[in-house]
Legacy VTK file of the C-alpha trace (Angstrom):
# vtk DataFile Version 3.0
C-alpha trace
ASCII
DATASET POLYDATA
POINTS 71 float
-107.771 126.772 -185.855
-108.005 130.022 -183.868
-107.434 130.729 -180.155
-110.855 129.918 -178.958
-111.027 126.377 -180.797
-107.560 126.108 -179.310
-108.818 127.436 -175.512
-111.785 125.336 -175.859
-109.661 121.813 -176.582
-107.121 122.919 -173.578
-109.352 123.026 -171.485
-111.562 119.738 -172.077
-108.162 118.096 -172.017
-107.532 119.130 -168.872
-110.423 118.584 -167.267
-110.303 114.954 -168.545
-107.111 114.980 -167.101
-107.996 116.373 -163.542
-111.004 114.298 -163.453
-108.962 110.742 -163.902
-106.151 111.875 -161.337
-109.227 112.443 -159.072
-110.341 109.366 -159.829
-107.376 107.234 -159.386
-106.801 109.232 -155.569
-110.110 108.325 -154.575
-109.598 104.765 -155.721
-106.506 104.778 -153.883
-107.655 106.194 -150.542
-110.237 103.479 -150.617
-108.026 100.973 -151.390
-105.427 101.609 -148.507
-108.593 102.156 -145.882
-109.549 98.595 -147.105
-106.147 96.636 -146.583
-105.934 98.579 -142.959
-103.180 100.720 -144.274
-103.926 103.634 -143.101
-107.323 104.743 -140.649
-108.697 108.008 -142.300
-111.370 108.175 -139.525
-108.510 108.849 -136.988
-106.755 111.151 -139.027
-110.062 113.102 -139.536
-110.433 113.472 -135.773
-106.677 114.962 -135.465
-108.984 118.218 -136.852
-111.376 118.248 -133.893
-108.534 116.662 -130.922
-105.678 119.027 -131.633
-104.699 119.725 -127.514
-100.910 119.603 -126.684
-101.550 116.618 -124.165
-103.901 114.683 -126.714
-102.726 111.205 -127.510
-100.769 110.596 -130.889
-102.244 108.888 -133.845
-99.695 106.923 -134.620
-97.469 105.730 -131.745
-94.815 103.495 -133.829
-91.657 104.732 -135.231
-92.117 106.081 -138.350
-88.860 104.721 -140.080
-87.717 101.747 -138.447
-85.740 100.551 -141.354
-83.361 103.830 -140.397
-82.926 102.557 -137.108
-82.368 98.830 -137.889
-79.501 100.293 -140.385
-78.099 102.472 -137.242
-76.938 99.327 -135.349
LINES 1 72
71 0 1 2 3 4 5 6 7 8 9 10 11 12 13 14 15 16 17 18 19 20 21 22 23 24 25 26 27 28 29 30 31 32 33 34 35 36 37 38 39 40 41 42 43 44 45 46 47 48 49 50 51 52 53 54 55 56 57 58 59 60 61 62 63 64 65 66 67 68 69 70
């Protein structure tokens, strides 16, 4: 087996590799849009809306188990 046969195995493994991972995050983003996890849409606009007085995207506290803990 020489370097090229060697190169040429590398790198079909890792495109197998990166093409499952991409996979499995695109199957996952769908997933979480789905069960109302999360609202991609929105977050897209952040990209377009990106003024100091614009409205945040998420207006609950982002860890309220840290604050139930605090009292």
């Amino acid at each position: 087996m020489d370097i090229r046969e060697l190169q040429a195995y590398a790198t079909l493994f890792a495109t197998i590799i990166l093409a499952v991972v991409l996979y499995w995050y695109i199957v996952y983003l769908y997933r979480s849009e789905k069960k109302g996890e999360k609202d991609y849409e929105k977050l897209g606009d952040i990209a377009l809306d990106d003024e100091i007085h614009s409205k945040p995207i998420n207006t609950s506290d982002p860890l309220p188990e840290k604050k139930e803990r605090n009292k």
